[in-house]
N, C-alpha and C positions, 0 to 999 in steps of 0.2 A: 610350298607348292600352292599355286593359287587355284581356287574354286572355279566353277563356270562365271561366276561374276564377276572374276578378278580380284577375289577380297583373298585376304589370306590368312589362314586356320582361323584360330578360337571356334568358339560357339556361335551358333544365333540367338541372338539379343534375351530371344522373352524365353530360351528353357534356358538361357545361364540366370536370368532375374529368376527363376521358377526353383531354379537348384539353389539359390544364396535363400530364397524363402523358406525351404525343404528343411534346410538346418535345424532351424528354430521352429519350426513347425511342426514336425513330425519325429516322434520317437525312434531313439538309435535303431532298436529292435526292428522298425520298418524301410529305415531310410533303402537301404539294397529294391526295394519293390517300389516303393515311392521313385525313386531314379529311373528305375526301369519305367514304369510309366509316364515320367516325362518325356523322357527319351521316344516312348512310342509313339506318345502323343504330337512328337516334333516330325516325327518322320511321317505318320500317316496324315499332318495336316499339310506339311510340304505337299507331296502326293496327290492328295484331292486338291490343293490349292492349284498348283499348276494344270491338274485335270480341266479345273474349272475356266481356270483363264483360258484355256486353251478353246475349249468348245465358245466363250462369251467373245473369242477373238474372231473365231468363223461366225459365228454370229451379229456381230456388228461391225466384221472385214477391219479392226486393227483392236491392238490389244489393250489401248488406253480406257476405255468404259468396262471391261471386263477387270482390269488391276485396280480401276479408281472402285466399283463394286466392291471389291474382296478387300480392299480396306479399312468398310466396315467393320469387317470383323474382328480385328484387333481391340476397335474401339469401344467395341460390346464387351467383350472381355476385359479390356482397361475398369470400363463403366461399371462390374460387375465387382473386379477384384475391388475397389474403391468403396463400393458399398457393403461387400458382405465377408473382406475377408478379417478376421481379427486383428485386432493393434498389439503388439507384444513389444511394445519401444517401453523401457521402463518397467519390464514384468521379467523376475529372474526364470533364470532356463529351468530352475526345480518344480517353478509352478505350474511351466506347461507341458513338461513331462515330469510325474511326478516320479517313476519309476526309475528316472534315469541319478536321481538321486542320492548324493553319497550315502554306503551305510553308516550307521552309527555304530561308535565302538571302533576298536583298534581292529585292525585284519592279523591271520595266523599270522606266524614268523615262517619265512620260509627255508627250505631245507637243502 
């Protein structure tokens, strides 16, 4: 079934990049709440995103300086993930969650 755009299903672009991040970034223990905040974070920037275009369309009478505006935004974000989020390419998954870590020793037998 296609979207109002005509695209059809998957995700949008930056929470499926956000969710392959998620993986390796965040502890099994959190991922469910980490999810969920992508996910909210996707719907209420959708949301004000078009709010916005929409008011910057009656304001300059078409929607092109209001889209090209709010394009920005990605790119601040792009500029930020770049600079400040960790490199984990080459760093096992034990080191950056340490918890999630096999135990040592053989497990019960079970019954």
């Amino acid at each position: 079934m296609a979207d109002v755009h005509g695209r059809h299903g998957g995700h949008q672009p930056s929470r499926a990049g956000a969710r392959e991040c998620q993986a390796q970034a965040v502890p099994d223990g959190a991922a469910g709440k980490a999810n969920g905040l992508i996910t909210l974070g996707g719907v209420a920037g959708g949301s004000v995103g078009l709010s916005i275009a929409g008011h910057l369309g009656d304001r300059y009478g078409t929607l092109g300086p209001g889209i090209a505006l709010l394009a920005l935004g990605p790119l601040v974000v792009a500029a930020l993930v770049l600079a400040l989020y960790p490199e984990t390419a080459h760093v096992e998954l034990e080191e950056l969650n340490p918890e999630d870590a096999p135990a040592t020793g053989f497990a019960p037998p079970l019954t």
